[in-house]
N, C-alpha and C positions, 0 to 999 in steps of 0.2 A: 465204906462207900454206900450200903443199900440202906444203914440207919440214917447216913447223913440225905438220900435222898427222901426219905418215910419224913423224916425232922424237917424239910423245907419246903417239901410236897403240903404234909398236914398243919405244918406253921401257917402257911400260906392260907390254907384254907381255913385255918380257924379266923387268922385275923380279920378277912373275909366276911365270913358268916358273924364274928363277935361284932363287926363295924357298925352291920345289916339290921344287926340287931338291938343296935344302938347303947353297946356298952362303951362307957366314957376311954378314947385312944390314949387316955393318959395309961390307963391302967392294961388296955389289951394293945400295945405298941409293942410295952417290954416285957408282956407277960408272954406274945407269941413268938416271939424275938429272944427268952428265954428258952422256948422247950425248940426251938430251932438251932439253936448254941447246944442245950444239953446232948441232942442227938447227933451232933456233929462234929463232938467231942471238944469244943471251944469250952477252955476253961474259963470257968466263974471269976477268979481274978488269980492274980501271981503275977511277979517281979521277972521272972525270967520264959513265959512267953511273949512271943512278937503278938498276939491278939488276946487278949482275955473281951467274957462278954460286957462286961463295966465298959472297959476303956474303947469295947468299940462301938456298945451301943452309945455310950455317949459324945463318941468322937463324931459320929452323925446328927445326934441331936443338934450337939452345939454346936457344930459345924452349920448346919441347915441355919440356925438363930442368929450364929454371927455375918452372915453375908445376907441374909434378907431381912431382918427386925427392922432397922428404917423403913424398908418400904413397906413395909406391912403397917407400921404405926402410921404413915404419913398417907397412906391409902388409905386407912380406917378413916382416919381423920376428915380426908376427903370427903369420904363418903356423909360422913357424918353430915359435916359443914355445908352439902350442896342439902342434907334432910332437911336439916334445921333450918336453913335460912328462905325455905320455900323454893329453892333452885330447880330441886328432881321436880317437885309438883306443879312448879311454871313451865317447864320443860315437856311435862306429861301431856297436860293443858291446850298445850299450844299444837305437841303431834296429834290428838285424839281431834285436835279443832280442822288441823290439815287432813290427815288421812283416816281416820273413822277410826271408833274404838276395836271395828273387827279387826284392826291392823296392829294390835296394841303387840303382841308377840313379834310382828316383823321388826315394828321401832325398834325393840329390846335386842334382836340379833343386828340388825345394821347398828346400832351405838357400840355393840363389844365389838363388829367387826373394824370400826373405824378407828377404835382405840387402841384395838391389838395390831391393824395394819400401821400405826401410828408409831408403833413402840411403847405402849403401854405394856407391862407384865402382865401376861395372861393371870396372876394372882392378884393384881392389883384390877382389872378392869370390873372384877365384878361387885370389887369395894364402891366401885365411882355409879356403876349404870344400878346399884340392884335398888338405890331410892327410888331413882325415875320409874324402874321396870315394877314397883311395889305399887307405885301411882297409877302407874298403865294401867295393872291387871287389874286393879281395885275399881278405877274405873269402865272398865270394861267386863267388870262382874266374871275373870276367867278365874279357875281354880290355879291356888297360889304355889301349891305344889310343882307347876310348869316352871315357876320361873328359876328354878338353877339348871334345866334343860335349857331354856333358851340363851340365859348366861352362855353354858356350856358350850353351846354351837354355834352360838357366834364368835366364839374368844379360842377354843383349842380345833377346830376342825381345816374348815377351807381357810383358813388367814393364816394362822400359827405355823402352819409349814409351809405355805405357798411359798413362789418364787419372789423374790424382794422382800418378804417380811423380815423386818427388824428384831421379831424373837429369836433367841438362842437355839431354838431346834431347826429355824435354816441355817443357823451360821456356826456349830459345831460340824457341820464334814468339810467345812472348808478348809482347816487345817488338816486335815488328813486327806484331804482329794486334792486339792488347790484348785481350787473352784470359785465362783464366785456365787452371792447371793441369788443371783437369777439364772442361777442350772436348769438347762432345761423347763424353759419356762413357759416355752408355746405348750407343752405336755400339762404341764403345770396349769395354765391359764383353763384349758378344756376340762380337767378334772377338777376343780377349783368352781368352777361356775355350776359343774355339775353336781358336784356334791351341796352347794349350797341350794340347786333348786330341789334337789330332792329331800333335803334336810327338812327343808323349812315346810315342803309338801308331808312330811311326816309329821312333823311336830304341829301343824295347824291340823292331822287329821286326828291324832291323840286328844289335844285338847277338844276338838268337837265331841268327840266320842264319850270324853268325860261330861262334855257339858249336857251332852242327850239323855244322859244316864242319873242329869239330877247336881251335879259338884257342880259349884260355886266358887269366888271367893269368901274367904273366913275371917273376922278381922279378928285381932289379938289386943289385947291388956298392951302390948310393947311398940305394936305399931305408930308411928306419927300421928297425931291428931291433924286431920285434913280439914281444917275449920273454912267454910264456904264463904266466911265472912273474912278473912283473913287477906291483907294487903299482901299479895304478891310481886318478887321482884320482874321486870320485863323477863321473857323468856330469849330475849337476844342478849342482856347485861346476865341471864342464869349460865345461857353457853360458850360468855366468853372463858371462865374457869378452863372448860373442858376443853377447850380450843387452844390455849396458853400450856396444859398439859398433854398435849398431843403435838404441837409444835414445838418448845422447848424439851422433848423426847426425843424429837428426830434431828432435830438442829446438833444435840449434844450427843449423839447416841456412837458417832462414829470417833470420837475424840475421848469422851471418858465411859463408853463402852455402860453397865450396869449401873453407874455412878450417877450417870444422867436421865435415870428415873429417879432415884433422890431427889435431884436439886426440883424437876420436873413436879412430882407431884408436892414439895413444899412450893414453887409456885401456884401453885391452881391453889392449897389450901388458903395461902396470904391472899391469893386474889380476889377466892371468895369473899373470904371474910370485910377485906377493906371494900367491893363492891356491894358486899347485901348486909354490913353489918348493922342495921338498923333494921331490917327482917329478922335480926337473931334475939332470942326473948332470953337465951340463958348459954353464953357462949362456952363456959366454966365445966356446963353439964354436959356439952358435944365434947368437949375436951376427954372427959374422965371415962363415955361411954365409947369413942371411937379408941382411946388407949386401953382399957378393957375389951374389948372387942379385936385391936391389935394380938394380944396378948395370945387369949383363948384360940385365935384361929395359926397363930405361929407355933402355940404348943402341941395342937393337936395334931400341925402334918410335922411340925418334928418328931413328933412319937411314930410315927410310919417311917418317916427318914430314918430313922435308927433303926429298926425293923429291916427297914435293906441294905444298910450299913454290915449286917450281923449276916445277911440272907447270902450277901456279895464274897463274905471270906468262908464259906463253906466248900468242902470239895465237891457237893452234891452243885453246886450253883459252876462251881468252874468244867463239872463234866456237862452242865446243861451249854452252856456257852461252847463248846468243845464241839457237843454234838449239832446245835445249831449252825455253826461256821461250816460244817462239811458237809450239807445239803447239797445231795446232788442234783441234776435237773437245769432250769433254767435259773441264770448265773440271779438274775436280781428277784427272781420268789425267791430264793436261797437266802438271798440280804437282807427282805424283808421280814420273811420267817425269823429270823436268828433274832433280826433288832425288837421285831412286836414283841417274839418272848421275855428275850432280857429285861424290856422295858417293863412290861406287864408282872413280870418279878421283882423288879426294884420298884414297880410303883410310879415311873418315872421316864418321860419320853427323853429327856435331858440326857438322864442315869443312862438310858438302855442304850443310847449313842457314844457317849463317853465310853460304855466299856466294851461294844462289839465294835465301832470303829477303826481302833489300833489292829485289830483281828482282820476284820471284814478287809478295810482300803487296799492294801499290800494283794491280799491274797484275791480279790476281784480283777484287781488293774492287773495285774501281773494276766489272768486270764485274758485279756484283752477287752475285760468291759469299760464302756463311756461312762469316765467318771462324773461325767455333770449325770448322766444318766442316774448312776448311782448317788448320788447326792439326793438327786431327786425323791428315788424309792423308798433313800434311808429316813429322808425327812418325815414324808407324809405318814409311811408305814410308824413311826417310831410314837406318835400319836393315837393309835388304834386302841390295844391293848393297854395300853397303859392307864386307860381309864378304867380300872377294877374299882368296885367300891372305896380300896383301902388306897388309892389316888390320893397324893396331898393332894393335889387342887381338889378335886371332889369332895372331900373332905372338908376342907376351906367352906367353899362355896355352897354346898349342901347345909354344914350344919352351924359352922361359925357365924355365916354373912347373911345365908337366909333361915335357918333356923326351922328347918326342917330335917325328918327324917330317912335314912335311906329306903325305909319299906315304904314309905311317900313316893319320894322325890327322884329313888335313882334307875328307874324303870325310862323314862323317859332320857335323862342323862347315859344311861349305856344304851340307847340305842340309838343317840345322837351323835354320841363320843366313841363307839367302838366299832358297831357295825356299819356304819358311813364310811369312817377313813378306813375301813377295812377292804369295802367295796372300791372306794378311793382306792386303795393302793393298788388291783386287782386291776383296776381300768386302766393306770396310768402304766403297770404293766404291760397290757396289751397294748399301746397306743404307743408305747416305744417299740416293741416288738413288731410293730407293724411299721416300723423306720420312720415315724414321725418325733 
């Protein structure tokens, strides 16, 4: 038990530190994911155990690849098609003409949160807004490094767990509570408004801070060519895309469930395309860089998926679950505790509910705690921690979509994405606890 906890402990933290440091997740997924198997005594391969590390680290990989690659390719693509076709930069255009370029980070959080309250996949929203948000900041001369923070808090913080959202981390405890999406939602609505003013208060005083100090925007070799002279399409025929995938999201979302971001963003792709295809100067090439770009960002948080794949059948990981579920004290910090860690070990607000859930439901309700209550805490809390460096989404988002680094880029993202819904969760505690 004490090597398997030293192997999960130090796994964990190398993958961490290797992520930070920006060694390629293809190679530090299974190599941490490796010396966390060897000290946990999970054999390397054999016919007659139930887990060797092969078949589990890869049962995660391809696991992860076969239930999201469409949407990740048809995201990319998206993304792509709204670059190319001038869509993000008429879009940019038209916010920086209404609300001033000081406002250019607010646009970028109100479009993730619209898309994620929408049913957009918080993996996919950052494929669709990060052109627009690339436009904004360039126009508005902020350092570029901000923008998978502001991704970040608009798309996993106050929307992703609120009360009614369409992501899968409100609508995993409902099988287990029988509850419905808007548990506790008056609690919900007050912590939710609160998190986002303070969010956005933070992250406009970061960027100031940078900008005082001198950082700019940088432009790059890869970025879009923003030619001043270049026929733009209207920026109302640019939003209907995004409009048509956020509607055909939620129209679909209740009937084919995960499915219905599929067909969702192959419409918005076809829409673009037949709306602004005489804005596109090379379609063939948006094709091959959004399918490349699918790829790289699918492999790289499957190489962390498998990492918690490996982390999950340890005995060090089942004593930590063990020891999280019997928190004693007040019944829902107990629930949140247990779920931020899980989560924050598997890398995964999703993960860390699937598996303290089955745990947690039984043994709270039976105490006599309100399970919308608890619905509630599991939600928000289960978003907290879980944004470690070694985060697929983080990961995704940081280095796939924006193409930055985490000694860049993730100072701002952990303290948008951990310490908010941390406070979040912390408030919404007391604000039940005080019988509202």
């Amino acid at each position: 038990m004490t090597l398997s906890i030293v192997g999960l402990g130090v796994g964990l933290f190398l993958l961490v530190l290797l992520t930070i440091k920006g060694m390629n997740l293809m190679i530090a997924g299974p190599l941490c994911a490796f010396f966390v198997a060897l000290l946990s005594g999970i054999p390397l391969y054999g016919e007659t155990a139930s887990v060797t590390f092969f078949n589990g680290y890869m049962a995660g990989f391809a696991g992860f690849v076969k239930s999201w690659f469409l949407m990740f390719l048809f995201g990319s693509l998206f993304g792509k098609f709204m670059e190319q076709s001038g869509s993000a930069e008429s879009i940019a255009n038209w916010i920086v003409q209404k609300i001033g370029m000081k406002h250019a980070a607010l646009a970028v959080v109100l479009a993730c949160a619209v898309l994620t309250y929408g049913g957009v996949s918080v993996f996919i929203v950052a494929f669709a807004v990060y052109p627009m948000a690339l436009s904004l900041f360039q126009k508005a001369d902020l350092p570029r490094r901000f923008i998978p923070g502001a991704l970040a808090f608009g798309s996993v913080t106050f929307t992703m767990t609120s009360a009614g959202s369409p992501e899968i981390q409100n609508w995993i405890p409902i099988k287990f509570l029988g509850t419905t999406p808007y548990a506790g939602w008056q609690v919900s609505l007050i912590v939710a408004i609160c998190m986002a003013c303070f969010g956005y208060w933070w992250l406009t005083k970061m960027i100031k801070k940078a900008v005082a100090q001198g950082e700019k925007f940088e432009s790059r070799v890869t970025d879009p060519d923003n030619d001043t002279q270049r026929e733009l399409p209207h920026p109302i025929l640019s939003l209907i895309p995004l409009v048509l995938v956020v509607v055909t999201s939620f129209l679909l979302h209740g009937v084919l469930q995960q499915n219905a971001l599929i067909i969702a963003l192959l419409v918005g792709v076809i829409s673009c395309w037949l709306m602004n295809y005489k804005y596109m100067n090379n379609v063939g090439q948006a094709v091959n860089f959004g399918a490349n770009g699918a790829l790289i960002a699918i492999g790289n948080t499957a190489a962390v998926v498998g990492f918690g794949a490996i982390a999950k059948e340890t005995l060090a990981f089942d004593y930590a679950v063990s020891l999280m579920t019997s928190i004693p004290g007040n019944e829902l910090l107990g629930a949140a505790v247990a779920v931020s860690v899980i989560a924050g070990l598997t890398g995964s607000a999703s993960g860390g509910q699937s598996i303290a859930l089955p745990l947690l439901a039984p043994h709270y309700t039976d105490l006599g705690v309100d399970p919308e209550q608890l619905h509630r805490i599991v939600s928000i809390s289960s978003g907290a921690i879980d944004s470690l460096p070694h985060n697929g989404y983080v990961v995704t988002t940081v280095r796939a979509i924006c193409g930055e680094t985490h000694a860049q880029a993730y100072g701002p993202v952990g303290a948008l994405t951990v310490i908010i819904p941390t406070l979040g969760t912390l408030f919404a505690i007391l604000l039940f606890s005080l019988g509202l």
